[in-house]
N, C-alpha and C positions, 0 to 999 in steps of 0.2 A: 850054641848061638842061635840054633837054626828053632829052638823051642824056644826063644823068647820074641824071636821078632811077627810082630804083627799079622794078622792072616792077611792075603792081598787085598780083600776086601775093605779091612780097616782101614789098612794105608791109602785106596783108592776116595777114601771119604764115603763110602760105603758104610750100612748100618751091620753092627756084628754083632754076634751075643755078647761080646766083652764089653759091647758100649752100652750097653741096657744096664740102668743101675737098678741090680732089686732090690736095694735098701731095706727095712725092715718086712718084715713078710705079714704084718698085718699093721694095721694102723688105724682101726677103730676099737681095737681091744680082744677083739675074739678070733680065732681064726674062721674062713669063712670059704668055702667049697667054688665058689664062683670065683670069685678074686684067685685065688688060687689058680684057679686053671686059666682066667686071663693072663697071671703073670708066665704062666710054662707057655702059655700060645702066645707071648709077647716076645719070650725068650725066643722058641722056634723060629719065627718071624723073622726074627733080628738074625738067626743063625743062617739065615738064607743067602746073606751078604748082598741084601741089593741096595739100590741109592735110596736116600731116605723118601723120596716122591713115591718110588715105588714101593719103598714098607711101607707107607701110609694109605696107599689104595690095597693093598694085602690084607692090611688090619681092619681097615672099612669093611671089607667085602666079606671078611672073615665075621668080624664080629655080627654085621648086618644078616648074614647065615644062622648064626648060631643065635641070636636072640632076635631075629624075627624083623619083615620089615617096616614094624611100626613103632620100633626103638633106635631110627635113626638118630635124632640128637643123641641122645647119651653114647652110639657108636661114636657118633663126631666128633664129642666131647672126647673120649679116651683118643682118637687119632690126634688130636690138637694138644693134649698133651703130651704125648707119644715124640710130636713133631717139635716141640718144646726142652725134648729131653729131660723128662723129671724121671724120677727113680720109678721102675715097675710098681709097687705099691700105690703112690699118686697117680700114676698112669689107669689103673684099673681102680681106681677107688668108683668113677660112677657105675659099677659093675653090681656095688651093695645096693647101690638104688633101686637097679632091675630085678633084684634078687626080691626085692621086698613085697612086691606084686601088688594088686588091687586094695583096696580095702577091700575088710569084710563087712558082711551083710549088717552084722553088730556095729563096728563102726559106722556102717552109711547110718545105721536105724538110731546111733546116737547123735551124728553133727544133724539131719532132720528133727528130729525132737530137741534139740539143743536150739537152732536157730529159728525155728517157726515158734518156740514158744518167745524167744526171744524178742523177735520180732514182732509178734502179734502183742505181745505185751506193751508195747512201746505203741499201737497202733499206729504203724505202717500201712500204708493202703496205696493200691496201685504202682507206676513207677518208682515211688519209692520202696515198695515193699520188696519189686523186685529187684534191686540194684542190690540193696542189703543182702538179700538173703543170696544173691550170687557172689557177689564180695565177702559175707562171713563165709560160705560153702568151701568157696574157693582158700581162704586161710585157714580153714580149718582143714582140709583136705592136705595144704600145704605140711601141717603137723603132723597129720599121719605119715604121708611119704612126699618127702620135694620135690622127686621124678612125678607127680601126677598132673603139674601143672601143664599140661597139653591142653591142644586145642579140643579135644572130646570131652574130658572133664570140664573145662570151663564151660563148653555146650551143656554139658548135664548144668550145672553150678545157676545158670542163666533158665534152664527147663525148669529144674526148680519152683524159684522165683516165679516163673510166670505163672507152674501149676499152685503152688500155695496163693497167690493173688487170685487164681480162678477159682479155686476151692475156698479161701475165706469169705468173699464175695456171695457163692451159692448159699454156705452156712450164715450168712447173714449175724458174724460175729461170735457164732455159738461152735465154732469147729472141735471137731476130736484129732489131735494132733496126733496121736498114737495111729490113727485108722489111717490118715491120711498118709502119715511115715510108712504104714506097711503098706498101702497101696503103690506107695513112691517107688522104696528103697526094699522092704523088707521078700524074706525066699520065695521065691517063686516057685508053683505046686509044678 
């Protein structure tokens, strides 16, 4: 009898590893190294038996540790479902997000050649030009990865904008969109 009854934690309304549901061990299709090790430090966490307040500041401080303090929302995000009680796979799912990291130089070099020609084709000038080209930046950046929409990337999304207005301006119509995208976005020596 004494192996079925609940650990004291449980019964205290305490978070335990039996109450963490890991439900399927992946849920984008692939297995994924990150997600994975959120869900064993989620289990850990819970095996602590403490109240749920304080697995949820655990799991903040822990996660905010481990990927950096400039990946707060996405920590907050996984505590808020954490605190929610969805199964550890939902729990850790914005963990694929961080995993997916920047764009690369190829991608920046194509949403810039994408939307400046765009836009300059449409002859956009001025406020308008930059509005668009930080609104398309910005959705297109979305489609690389959803976690980019921070406030840094919208600052880039909106620099943009304002350096393609001051650069079509200087070319007086005749811009090299190529030159201008390596100048922008593309490797730097």
């Amino acid at each position: 009898a004494a192996a079925t009854a609940p650990p004291p934690a449980a019964a205290s309304g305490n978070i335990s590893a039996a109450s963490v549901h890991q439900g399927p061990t992946n849920s984008s299709g692939g297995s994924d190294d990150a997600a994975q090790d959120c869900r064993v430090r989620l289990a850990g966490i819970a095996s602590l038996g403490l109240a749920q307040a304080e697995a949820s500041q655990v799991l903040l401080a822990d996660c905010m540790q481990r990927m950096g303090e400039g990946k707060a929302a996405p920590c907050q995000e996984i505590v808020r479902r954490f605190e929610q009680k969805l199964p550890a796979a939902k729990v850790c799912e914005p963990v694929t997000l961080l995993d997916a990291g920047a764009p690369t130089v190829e991608e920046m070099m194509s949403v810039c050649r994408s939307i400046s020609k765009q836009t300059l084709t449409l002859g956009l000038k001025a406020r308008a030009l930059q509005l668009a080209v930080s609104d398309l930046c910005m959705a297109r950046l979305k489609e690389i990865g959803p976690e980019l929409a921070e406030p840094k990337v919208q600052l880039g999304c909106k620099l943009m904008g304002q350096k393609l207005d001051e650069a079509s301006k200087r070319a007086n119509g005749g811009l090299d969109v190529e030159a201008f995208c390596v100048a922008l976005a593309g490797p730097k020596a």
